[in-house]
C-alpha positions in Angstrom: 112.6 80.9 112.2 109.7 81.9 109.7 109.6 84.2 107.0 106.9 85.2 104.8 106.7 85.1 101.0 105.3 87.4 98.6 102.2 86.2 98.1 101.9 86.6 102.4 102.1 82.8 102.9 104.1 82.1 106.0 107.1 79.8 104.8 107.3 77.7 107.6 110.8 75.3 108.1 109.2 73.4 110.9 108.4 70.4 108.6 112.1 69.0 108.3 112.3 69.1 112.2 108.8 67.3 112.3 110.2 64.6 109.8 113.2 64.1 111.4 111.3 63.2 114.6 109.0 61.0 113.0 111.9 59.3 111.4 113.6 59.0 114.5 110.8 57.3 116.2 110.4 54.8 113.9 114.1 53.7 113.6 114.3 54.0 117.8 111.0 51.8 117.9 111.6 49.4 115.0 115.0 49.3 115.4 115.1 48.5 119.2 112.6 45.5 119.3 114.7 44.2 116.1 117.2 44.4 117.6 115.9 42.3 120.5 114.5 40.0 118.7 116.4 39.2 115.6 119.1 37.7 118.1 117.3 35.2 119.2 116.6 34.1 115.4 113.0 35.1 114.5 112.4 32.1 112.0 113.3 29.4 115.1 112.8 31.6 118.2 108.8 31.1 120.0 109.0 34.7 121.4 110.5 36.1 118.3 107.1 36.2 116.0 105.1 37.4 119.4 107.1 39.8 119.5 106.8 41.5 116.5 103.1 40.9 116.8 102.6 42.9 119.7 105.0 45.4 117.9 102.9 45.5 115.3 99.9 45.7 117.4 101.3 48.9 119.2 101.9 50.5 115.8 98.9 49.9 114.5 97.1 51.1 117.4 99.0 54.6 116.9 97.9 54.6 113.5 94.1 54.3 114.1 93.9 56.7 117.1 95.4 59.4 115.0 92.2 59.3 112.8 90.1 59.8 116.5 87.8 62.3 115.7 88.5 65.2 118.6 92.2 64.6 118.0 91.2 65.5 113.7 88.9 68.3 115.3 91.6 69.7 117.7 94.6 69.6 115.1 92.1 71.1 112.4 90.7 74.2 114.4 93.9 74.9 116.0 95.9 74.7 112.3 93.2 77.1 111.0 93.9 79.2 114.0 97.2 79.6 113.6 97.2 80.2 109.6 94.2 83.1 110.1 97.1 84.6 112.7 100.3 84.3 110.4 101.8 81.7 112.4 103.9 78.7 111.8 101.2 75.6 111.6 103.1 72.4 110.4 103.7 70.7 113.5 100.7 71.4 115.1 100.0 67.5 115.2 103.1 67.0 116.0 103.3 68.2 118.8 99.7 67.0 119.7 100.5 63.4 119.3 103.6 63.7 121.2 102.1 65.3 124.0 99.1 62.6 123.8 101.9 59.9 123.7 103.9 61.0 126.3 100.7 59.9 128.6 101.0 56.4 127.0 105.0 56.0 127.6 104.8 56.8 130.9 101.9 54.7 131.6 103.8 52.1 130.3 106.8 52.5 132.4 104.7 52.6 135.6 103.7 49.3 134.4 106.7 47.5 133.5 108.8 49.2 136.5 106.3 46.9 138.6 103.2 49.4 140.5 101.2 46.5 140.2 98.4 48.4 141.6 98.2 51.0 138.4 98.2 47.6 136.7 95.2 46.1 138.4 93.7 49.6 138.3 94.1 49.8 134.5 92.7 46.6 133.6 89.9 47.2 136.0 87.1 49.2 134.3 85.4 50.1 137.5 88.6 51.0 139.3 88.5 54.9 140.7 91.6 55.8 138.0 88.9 54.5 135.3 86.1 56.4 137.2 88.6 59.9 137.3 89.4 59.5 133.9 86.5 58.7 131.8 85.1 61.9 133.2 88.1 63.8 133.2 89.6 62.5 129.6 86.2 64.1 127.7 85.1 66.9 129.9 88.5 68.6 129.2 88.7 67.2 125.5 85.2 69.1 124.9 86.1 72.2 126.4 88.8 72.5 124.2 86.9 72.0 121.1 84.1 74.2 121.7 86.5 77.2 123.0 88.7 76.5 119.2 85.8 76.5 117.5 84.2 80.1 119.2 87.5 82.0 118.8 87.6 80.5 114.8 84.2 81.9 114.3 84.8 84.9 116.1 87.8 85.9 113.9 85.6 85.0 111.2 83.1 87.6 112.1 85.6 90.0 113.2 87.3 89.5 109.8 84.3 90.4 108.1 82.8 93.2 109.5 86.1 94.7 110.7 84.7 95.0 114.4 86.7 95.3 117.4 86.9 92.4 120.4 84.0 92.6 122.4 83.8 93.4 125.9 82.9 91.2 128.6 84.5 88.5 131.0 83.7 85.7 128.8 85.7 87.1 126.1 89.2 88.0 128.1 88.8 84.8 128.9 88.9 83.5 125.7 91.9 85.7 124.8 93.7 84.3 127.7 93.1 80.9 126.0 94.5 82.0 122.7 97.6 83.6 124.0 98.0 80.5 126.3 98.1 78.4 123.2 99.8 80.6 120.6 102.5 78.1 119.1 102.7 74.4 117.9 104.9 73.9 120.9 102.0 74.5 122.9 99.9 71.6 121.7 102.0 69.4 123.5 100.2 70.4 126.6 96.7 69.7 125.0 97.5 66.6 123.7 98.8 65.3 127.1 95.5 66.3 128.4 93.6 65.0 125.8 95.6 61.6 126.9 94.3 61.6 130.5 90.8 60.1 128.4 93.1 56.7 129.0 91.3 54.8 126.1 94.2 54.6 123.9 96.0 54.7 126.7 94.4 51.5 128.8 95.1 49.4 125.4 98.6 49.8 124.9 99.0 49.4 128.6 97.3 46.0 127.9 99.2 45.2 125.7 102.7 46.4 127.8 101.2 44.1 129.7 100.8 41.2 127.5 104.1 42.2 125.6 105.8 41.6 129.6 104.5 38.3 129.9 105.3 37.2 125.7 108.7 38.8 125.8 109.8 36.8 128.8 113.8 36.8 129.3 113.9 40.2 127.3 114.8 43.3 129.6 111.5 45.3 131.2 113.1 48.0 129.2 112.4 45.9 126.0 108.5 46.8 126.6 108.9 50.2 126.3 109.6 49.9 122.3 105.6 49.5 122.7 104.8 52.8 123.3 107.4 54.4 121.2 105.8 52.4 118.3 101.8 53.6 119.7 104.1 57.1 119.0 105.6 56.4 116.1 102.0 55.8 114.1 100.6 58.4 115.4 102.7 61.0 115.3 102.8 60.1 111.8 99.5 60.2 110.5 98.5 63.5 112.7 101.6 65.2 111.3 100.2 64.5 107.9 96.9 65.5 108.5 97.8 68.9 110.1 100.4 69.7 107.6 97.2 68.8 105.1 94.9 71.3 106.0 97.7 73.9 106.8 98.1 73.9 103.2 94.3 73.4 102.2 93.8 77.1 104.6 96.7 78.6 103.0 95.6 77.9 99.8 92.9 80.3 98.4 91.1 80.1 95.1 91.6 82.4 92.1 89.1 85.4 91.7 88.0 88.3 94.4 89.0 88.5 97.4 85.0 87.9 98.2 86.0 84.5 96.8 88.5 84.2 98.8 86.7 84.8 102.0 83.8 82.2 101.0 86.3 79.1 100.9 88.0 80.4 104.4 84.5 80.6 105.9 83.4 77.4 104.6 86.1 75.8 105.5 86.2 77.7 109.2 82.4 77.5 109.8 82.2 73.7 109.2 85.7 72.6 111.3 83.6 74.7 113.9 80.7 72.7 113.9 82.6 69.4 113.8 84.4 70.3 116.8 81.6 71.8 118.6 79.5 68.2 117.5 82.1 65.5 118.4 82.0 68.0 121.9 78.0 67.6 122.1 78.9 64.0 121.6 81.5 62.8 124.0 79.5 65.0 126.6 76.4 63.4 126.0 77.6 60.3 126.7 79.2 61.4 129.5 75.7 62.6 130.8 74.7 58.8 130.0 77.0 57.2 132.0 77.6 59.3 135.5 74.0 61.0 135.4 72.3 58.0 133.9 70.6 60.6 131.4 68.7 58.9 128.4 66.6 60.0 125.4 68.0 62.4 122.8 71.6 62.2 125.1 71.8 58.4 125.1 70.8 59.0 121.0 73.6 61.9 120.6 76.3 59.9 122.8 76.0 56.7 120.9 77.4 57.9 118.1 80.7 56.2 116.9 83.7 58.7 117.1 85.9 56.2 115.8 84.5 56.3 112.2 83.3 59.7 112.0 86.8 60.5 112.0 87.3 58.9 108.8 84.4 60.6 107.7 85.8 63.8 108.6 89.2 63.6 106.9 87.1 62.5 103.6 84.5 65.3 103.9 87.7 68.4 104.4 89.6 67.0 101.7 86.9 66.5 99.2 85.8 69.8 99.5 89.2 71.2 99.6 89.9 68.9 96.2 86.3 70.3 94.7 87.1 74.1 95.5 90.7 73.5 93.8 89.3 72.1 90.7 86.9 74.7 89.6 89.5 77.2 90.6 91.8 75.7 88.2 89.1 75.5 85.9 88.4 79.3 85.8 92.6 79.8 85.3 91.4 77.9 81.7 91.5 79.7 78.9 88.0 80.2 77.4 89.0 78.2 74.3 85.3 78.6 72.8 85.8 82.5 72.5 
């Protein structure tokens, strides 16, 4: 349940559920291939230290795929979303990265319950589930960004100039989409498709792979502490970074409410374009590789996603920090006078 303070913020409760989940996957993970391995004596044991290698691996992995740059874009322009509407927003990445996960864990039981042909097929990079996938994975990824992006700037418009919703098939359509996702819970769904892109997907299937072969004696089950670890990190770090800018978008800086209005639409106008860019991107480079399109797409699709996700996180929290400072600096009294 949420309720709404004076000041019209939403108080949302959803953040003890979201750390107790994030909590739990770590003691379930951690605690599991411990348990496994500490046994066996990890000081003495020659699968002991592998172990906890590939462990560590798996975490690690979750940890740097939560920094992807459509998974920052999605969680970002769906949180804003949500706070523009007066709606819970704290477990938006949550939910995401559970829902993206989800894809990974059951990859990874496929795998260790012995389909050998899913396991050929994902180490193959020109097998037909690659093939499906790598067009599938960003088409769907893209659409999503550029549709959060238009309804942001559309309620950004609409919130300005007190219009009405336009007309027109395109737009019902786009009001289907918001109602369709109108609740963290929801973003489970677009994270499990978001999954179906089967890069961070293909690795820690790898490494279930590798993880079979290292643990040796342990139970197949044992391999599936891999993927709840991939979960662990990234549920952790998208959690934090939703929860982030829910409160940068709910915060609003001293002064008129015209003041007001120019941090929002800063802050919505340029989570638009970065969505609508790291879209342009990951379709370009589709264009590349199934139309064998060259020139300004090979140029646009080269760039690296990986690190412009970093970039990202720096850029909206910088200018989150710099718009906080001179508020608090104008909440100074004028000591001069």
């Amino acid at each position: 349940m949420t309720s709404t303070t004076r000041t019209g913020t939403v108080r949302d409760p959803g953040w003890r559920w979201a750390v107790g989940v994030i909590v739990g996957l770590h003691l379930l993970g951690w605690g599991a291939l411990l348990l496994l391995v500490l046994p066996s004596g990890v000081s003495y044991s020659t699968s002991g230290p592998a172990a906890l290698a590939v462990g560590l691996s798996a975490y690690a992995l979750g940890l740097r795929h939560a920094f992807d740059a459509d998974h920052i874009a999605a969680i970002d322009n769906t949180t804003r979303r949500f706070v523009d509407r007066g709606r819970p927003a704290s477990t938006v990445g949550l939910w995401f990265s559970l829902g993206h996960s989800s894809v990974v864990f059951l990859l990874c039981l496929a795998l260790v319950v012995g389909i050998g042909a899913l396991g050929r097929a994902v180490s193959d990079e020109e097998s037909g589930l690659h093939q499906f996938t790598g067009v599938w994975g960003p088409m769907v990824s893209s659409i999503f960004l550029v549709v959060i992006a238009v309804i942001n700037v559309w309620s950004l418009r609409r919130r300005d100039t007190d219009d009405a919703a336009p007309g027109g098939l395109m737009w019902r359509l786009l009001g289907r989409f918001e109602a369709a996702v109108d609740r963290p819970t929801r973003m489970y769904g677009v994270g499990f498709v978001f999954g179906f892109g089967f890069d961070t997907a293909t690795e820690i299937g790898l490494l279930a792979l590798a993880g079979t072969a290292t643990l040796g004696a342990v139970p197949w089950w044992a391999v599936l502490t891999l993927p709840i670890l991939f979960a662990a990190g990234m549920s952790l770090l998208d959690t934090v970074q939703g929860a982030v800018m829910r409160r940068a978008y709910q915060w609003s800086p001293a002064g008129e409410r015209s003041r007001l209005f120019s941090y929002s639409a800063l802050m919505t106008w340029i989570s638009a374009a970065v969505a609508i860019a790291i879209a342009g991107v990951q379709l370009s480079a589709l264009a590349v590789d199934e139309f064998g399109w060259h020139g300004l797409f090979a140029w646009i699709g080269g760039a690296d996603l990986e690190t412009l996700g970093f970039w990202l996180t720096g850029v909206l929290l910088a200018i989150w920090a710099a718009v906080f400072v001179a508020s608090r600096r104008d909440l100074l009294p004028n000591r001069t006078s």
